[in-house]
DRENDO-1510 file (C-alpha; in Angstrom, 1 decimal, always signed):
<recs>
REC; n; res; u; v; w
REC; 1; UNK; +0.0; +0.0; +0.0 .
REC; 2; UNK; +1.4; +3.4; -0.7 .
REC; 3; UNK; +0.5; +7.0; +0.5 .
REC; 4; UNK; -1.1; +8.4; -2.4 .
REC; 5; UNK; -4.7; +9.1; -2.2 .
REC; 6; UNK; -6.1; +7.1; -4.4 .
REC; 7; UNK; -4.2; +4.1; -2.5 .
REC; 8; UNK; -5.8; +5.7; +0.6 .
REC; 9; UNK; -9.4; +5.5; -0.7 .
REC; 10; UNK; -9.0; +2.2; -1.5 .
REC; 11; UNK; -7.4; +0.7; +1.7 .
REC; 12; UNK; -10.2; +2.0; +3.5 .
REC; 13; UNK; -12.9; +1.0; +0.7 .
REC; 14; UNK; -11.2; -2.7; +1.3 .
REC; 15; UNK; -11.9; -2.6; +5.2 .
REC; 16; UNK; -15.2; -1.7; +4.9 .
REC; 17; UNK; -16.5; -4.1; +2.6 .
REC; 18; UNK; -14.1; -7.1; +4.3 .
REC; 19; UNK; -16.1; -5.9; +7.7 .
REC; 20; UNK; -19.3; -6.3; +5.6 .
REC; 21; UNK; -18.9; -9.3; +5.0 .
REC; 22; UNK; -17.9; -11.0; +7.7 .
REC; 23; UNK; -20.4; -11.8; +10.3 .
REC; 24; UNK; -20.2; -10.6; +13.5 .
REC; 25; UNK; -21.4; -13.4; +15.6 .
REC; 26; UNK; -22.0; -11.1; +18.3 .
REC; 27; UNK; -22.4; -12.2; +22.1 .
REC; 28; UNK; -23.9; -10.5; +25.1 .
REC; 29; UNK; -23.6; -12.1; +28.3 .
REC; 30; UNK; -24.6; -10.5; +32.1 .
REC; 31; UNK; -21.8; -9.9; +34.1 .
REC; 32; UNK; -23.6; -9.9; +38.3 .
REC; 33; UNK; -20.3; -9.1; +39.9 .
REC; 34; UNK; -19.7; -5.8; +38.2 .
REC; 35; UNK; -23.3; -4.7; +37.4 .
REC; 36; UNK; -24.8; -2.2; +40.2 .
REC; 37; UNK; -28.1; -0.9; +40.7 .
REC; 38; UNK; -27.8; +1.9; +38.6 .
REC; 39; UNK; -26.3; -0.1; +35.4 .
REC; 40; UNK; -26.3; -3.6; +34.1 .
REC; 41; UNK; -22.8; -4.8; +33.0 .
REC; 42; UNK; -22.2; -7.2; +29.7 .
REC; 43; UNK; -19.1; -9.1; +28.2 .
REC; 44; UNK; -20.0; -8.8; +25.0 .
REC; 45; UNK; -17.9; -10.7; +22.3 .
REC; 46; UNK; -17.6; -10.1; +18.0 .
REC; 47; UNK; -15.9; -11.3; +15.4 .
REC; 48; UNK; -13.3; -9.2; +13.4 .
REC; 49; UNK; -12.2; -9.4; +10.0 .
REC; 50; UNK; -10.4; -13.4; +9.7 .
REC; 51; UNK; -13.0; -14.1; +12.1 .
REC; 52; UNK; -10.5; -12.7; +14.8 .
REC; 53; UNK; -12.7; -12.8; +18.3 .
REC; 54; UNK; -12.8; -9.9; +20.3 .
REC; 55; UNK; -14.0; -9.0; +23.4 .
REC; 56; UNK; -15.8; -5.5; +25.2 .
REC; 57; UNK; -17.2; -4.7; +28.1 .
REC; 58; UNK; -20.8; -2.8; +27.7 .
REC; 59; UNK; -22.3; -0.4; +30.5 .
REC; 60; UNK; -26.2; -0.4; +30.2 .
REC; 61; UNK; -28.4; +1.9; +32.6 .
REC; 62; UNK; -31.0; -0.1; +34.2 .
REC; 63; UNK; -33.2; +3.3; +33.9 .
REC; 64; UNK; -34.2; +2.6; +30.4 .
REC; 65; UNK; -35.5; +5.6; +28.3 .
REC; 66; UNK; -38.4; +5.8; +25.9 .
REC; 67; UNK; -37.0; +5.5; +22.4 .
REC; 68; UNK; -33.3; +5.3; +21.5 .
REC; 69; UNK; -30.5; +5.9; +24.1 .
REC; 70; UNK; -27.4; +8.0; +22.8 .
REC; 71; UNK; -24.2; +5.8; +23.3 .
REC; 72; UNK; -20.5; +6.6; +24.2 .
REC; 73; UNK; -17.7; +4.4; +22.2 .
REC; 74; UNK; -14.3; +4.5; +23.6 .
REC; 75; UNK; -11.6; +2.9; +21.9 .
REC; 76; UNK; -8.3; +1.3; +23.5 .
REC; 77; UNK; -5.4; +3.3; +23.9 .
REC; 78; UNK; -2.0; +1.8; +23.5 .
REC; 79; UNK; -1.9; -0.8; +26.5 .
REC; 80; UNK; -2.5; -4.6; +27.5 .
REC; 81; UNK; -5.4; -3.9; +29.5 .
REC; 82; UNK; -8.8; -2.0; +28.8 .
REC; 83; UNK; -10.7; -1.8; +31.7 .
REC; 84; UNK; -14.4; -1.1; +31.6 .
REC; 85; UNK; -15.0; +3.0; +31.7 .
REC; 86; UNK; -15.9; +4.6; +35.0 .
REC; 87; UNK; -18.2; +7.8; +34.3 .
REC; 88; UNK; -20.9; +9.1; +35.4 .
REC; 89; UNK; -22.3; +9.0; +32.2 .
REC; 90; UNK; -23.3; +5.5; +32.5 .
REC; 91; UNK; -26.1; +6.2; +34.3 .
REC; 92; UNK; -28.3; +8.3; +31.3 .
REC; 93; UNK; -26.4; +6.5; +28.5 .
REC; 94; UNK; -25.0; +3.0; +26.9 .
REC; 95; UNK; -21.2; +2.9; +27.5 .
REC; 96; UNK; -18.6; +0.5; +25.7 .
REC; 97; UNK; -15.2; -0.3; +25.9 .
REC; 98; UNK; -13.8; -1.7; +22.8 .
REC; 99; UNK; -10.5; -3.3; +23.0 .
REC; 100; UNK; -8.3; -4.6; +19.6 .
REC; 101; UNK; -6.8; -8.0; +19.2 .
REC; 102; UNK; -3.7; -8.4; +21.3 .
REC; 103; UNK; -5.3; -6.6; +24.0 .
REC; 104; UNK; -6.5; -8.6; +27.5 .
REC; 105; UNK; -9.7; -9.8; +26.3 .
REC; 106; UNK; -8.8; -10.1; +22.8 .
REC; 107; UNK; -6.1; -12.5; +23.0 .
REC; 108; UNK; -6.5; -15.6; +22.4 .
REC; 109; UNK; -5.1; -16.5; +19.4 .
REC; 110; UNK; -2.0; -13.4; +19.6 .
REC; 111; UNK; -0.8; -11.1; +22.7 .
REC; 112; UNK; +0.4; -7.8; +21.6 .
REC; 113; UNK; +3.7; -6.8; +22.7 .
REC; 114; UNK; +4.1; -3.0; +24.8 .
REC; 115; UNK; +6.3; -2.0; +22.9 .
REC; 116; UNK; +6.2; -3.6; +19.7 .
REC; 117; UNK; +2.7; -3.5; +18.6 .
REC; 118; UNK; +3.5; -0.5; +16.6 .
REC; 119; UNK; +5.6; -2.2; +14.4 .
REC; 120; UNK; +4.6; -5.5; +14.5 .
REC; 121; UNK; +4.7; -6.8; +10.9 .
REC; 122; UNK; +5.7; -3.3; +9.4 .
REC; 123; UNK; +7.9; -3.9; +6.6 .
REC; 124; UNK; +4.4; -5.8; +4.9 .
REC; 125; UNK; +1.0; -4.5; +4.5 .
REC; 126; UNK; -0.2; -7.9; +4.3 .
REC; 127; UNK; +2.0; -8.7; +8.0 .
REC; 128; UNK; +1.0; -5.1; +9.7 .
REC; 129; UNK; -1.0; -6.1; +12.9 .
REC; 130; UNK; -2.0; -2.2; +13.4 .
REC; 131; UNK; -3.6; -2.1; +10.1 .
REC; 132; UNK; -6.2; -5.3; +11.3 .
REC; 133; UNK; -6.0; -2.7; +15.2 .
REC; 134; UNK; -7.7; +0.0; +13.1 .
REC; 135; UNK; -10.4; -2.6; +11.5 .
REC; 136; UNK; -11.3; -3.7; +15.5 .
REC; 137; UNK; -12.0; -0.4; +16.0 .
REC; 138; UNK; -14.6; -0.1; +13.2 .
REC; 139; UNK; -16.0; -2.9; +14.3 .
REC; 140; UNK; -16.5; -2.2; +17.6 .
REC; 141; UNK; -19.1; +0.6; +16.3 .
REC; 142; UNK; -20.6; -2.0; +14.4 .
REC; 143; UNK; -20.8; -4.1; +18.1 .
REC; 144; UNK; -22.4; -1.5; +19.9 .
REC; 145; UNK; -25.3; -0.5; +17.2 .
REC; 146; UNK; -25.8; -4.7; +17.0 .
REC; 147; UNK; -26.2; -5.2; +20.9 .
REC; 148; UNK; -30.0; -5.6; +21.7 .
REC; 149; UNK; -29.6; -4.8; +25.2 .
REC; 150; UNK; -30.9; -1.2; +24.4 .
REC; 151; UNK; -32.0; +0.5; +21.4 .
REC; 152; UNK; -29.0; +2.9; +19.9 .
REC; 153; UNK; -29.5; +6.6; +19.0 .
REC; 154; UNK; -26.4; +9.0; +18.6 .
REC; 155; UNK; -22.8; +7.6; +18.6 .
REC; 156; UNK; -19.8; +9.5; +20.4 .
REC; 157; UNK; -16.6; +7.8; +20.1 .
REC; 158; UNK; -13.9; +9.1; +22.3 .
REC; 159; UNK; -10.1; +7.7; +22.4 .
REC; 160; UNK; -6.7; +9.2; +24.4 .
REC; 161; UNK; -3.7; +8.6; +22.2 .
REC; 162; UNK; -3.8; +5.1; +19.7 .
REC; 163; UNK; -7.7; +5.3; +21.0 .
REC; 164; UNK; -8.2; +9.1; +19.4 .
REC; 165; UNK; -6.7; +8.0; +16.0 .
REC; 166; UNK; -8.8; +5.5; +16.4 .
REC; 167; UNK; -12.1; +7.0; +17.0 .
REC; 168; UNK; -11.0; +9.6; +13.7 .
REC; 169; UNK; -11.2; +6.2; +12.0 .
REC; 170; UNK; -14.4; +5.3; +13.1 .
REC; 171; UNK; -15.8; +8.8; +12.6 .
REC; 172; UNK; -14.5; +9.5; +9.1 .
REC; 173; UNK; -16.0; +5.6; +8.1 .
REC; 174; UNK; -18.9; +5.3; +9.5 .
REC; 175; UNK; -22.1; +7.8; +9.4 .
REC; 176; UNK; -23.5; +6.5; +12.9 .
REC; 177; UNK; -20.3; +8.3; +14.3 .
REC; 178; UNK; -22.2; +11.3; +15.3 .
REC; 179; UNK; -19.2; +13.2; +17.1 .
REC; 180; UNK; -15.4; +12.5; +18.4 .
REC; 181; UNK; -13.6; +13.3; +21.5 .
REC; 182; UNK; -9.9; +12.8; +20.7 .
REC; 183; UNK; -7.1; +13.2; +22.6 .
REC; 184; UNK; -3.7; +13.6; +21.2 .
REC; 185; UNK; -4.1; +11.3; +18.6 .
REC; 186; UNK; -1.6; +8.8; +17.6 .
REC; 187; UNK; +0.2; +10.5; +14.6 .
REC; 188; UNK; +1.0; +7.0; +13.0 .
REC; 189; UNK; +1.5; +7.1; +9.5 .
REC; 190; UNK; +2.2; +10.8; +9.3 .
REC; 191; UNK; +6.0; +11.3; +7.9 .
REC; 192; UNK; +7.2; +14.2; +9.8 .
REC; 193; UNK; +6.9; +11.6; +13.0 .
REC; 194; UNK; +10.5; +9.9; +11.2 .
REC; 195; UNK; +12.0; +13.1; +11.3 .
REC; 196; UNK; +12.4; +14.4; +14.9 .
REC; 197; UNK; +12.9; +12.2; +18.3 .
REC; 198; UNK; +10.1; +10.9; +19.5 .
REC; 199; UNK; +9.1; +9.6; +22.9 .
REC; 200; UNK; +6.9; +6.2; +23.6 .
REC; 201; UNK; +4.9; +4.8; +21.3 .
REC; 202; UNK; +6.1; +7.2; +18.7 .
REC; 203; UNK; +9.6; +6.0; +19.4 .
REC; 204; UNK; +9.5; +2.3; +18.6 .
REC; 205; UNK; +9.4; +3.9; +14.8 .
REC; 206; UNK; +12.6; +5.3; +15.9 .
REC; 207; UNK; +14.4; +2.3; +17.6 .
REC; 208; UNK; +13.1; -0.2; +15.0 .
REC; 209; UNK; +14.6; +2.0; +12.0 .
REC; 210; UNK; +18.2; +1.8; +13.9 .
REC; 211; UNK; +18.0; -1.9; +13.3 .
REC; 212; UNK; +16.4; -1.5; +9.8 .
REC; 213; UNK; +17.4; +1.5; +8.0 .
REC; 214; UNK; +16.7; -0.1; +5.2 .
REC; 215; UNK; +12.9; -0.6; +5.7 .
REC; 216; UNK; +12.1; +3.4; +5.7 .
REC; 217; UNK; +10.2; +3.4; +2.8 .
REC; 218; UNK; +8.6; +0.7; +3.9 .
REC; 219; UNK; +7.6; +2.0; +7.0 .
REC; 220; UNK; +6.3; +5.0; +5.3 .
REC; 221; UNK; +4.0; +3.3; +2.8 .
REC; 222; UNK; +2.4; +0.8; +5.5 .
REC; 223; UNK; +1.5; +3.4; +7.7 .
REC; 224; UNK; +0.5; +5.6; +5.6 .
REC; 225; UNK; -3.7; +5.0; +5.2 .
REC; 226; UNK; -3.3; +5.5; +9.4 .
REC; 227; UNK; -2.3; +8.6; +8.9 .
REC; 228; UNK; -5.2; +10.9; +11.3 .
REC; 229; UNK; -4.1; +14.3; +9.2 .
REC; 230; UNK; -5.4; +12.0; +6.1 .
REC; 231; UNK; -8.3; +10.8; +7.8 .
REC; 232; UNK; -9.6; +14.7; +8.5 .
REC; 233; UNK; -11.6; +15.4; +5.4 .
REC; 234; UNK; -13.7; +13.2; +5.9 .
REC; 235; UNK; -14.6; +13.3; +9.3 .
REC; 236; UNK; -17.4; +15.7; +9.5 .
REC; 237; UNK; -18.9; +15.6; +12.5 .
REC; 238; UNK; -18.0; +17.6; +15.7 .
REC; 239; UNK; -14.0; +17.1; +17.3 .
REC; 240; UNK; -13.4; +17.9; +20.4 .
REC; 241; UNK; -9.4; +17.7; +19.8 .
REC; 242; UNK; -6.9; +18.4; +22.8 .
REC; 243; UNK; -3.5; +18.5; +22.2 .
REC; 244; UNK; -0.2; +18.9; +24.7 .
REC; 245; UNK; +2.6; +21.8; +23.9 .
REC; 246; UNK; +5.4; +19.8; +24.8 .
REC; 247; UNK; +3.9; +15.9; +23.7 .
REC; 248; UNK; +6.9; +14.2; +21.4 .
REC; 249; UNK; +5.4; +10.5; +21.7 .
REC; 250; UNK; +1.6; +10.7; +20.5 .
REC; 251; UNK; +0.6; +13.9; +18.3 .
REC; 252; UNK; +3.4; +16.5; +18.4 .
REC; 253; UNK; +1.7; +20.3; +18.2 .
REC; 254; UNK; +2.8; +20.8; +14.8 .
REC; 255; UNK; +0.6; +17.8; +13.5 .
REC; 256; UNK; -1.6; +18.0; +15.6 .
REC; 257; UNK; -2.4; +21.8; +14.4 .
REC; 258; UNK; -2.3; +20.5; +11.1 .
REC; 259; UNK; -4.5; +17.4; +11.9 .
REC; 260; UNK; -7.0; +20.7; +13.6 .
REC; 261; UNK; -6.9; +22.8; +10.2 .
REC; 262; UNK; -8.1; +19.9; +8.0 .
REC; 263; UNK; -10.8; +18.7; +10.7 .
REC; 264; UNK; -14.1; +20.3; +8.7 .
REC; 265; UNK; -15.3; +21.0; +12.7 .
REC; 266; UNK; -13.1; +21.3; +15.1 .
REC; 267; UNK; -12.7; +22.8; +18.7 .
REC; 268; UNK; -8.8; +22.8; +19.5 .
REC; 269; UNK; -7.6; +23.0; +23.2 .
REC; 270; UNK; -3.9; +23.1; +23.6 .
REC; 271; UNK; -2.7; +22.6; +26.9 .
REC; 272; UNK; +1.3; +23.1; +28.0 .
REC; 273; UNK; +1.6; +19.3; +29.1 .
REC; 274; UNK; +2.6; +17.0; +27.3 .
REC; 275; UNK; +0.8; +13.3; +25.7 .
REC; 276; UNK; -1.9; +13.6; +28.4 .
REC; 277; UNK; -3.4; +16.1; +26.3 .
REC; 278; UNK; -4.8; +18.6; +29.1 .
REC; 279; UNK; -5.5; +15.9; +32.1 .
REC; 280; UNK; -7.4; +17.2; +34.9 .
REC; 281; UNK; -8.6; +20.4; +33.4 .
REC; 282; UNK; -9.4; +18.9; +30.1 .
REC; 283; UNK; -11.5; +16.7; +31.3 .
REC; 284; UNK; -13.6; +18.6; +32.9 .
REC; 285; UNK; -14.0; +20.5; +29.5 .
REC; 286; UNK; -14.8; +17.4; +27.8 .
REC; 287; UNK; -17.4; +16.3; +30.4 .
REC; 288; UNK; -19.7; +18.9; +29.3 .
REC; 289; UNK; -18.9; +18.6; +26.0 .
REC; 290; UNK; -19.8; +14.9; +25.9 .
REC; 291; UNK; -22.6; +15.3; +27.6 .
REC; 292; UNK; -24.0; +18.2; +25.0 .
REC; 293; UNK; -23.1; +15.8; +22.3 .
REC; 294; UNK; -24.8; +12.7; +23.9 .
REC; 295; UNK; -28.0; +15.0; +24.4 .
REC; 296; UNK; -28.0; +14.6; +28.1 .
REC; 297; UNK; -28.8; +17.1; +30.6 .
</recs>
């Protein structure tokens, strides 16, 4: 795969008709030890592309309302574990944590490395392991709309690092997406991240073109469809985007600004931390913005 567009239309065309034609085999199953009065907890399981089985947990208020209840998506960030989402959002809408294969949950068949995820495979579109990451996480939107537990109105994906890139993806794939939180996105697959040192993940690029210097090219092409500054165009709805001065390992500013200008609607926060994007005082900021998105007073 190169980086042109055309080759970038086309990866993603590929994705979503391979997703559309595999079946999901979704399943739902209580989960009594972690449900509480309040909310109903599942274990919900899907198939990926390959028929790849992957695993979420799903937050459900037991305080049904009349009609469709708006839903937050958030995807995994870069990590081994994805725990289920603790927010107080849980109780006036569906929650879900995806997770991607290699992740605790999704890995029975192959256990990501931390590091080494990000280039797992690299030198080969056909052997990249984060190109199948970014297919879980469009099919974890798939999961959540397929669930019968409630019925699903608007969509808000959120995502903190691999998990904002990811939730870009969703948004600018599917039209259920109806709004993104994303917080310093993974800048994989834009070129400028070869060019400067990086911290972690950002830096396993780095350390494996020491050992490889021959594979730069390579690297380059891959990566490229995962690009989030490529992915803007066509994400249309609402960003909340947050971004950190000084981050060298997720989104550095200058991409990230660039990844802000292309976004059709975007509101930029820049904070003068680093990869966390804001912390504290962000998300306060994003807890009323979530909860305008999802419609909930």
């Amino acid at each position: 795969m190169t980086s042109g567009e055309g080759d970038y239309d086309a990866f993603w065309g590929s994705m979503v008709s391979r997703l559309e034609g595999t079946a999901l085999d979704l399943e739902v199953k209580l989960d009594e030890f972690y449900s509480q009065p309040e909310w109903s907890i599942f274990r919900v399981h899907y198939s990926a592309m390959d028929g790849y089985r992957l695993f979420a947990w799903l937050s459900v208020p037991k305080r049904l309302q009349q009609g469709k209840m708006p839903a937050l998506l958030r995807m995994p960030d870069y990590g081994s574990v994805h725990d289920i989402l603790y927010t107080p959002i849980r109780g006036d809408a569906v929650v879900m944590n995806a997770t991607h294969r290699g992740q605790r949950g999704s890995d029975s068949s192959f256990q990501a490395s931390y590091p080494g995820l990000l280039t797992e495979g690299i030198d080969r579109p056909d052997t990249y392991v984060m190109l199948d990451v970014f297919a879980d996480a469009l099919r974890g939107v798939q999961a959540v709309l397929a669930q019968q537990e409630a019925e699903i109105g608007p969509v808000v994906v959120i995502g903190s690092g691999l998990g904002g890139a990811l939730a870009l993806a969703a948004a600018a794939q599917w039209s259920q997406v109806k709004a993104v939180a994303s917080d310093t996105p993974l800048a994989l697959g834009h070129p400028d991240v070869l060019d400067a040192p990086s911290g972690y993940p950002l830096g396993e690029l780095h350390d494996y073109l020491r050992v490889y210097p021959h594979r730069r090219e390579s690297v380059l092409a891959n990566a490229a469809p995962l690009d989030p500054v490529k992915m803007a165009p066509k994400v249309s709805v609402p960003v909340l985007l947050s971004l950190g001065r000084r981050d060298r390992g997720q989104c550095p500013l200058a991409i990230g600004e660039e990844l802000a200008g292309r976004l059709p609607n975007c509101d930029l926060r820049v904070y003068d931390g680093g990869s966390e994007g804001g912390g504290h005082p962000h998300g306060v900021v994003r807890a009323a913005w979530l909860k305008e998105q999802l419609g909930i007073s």
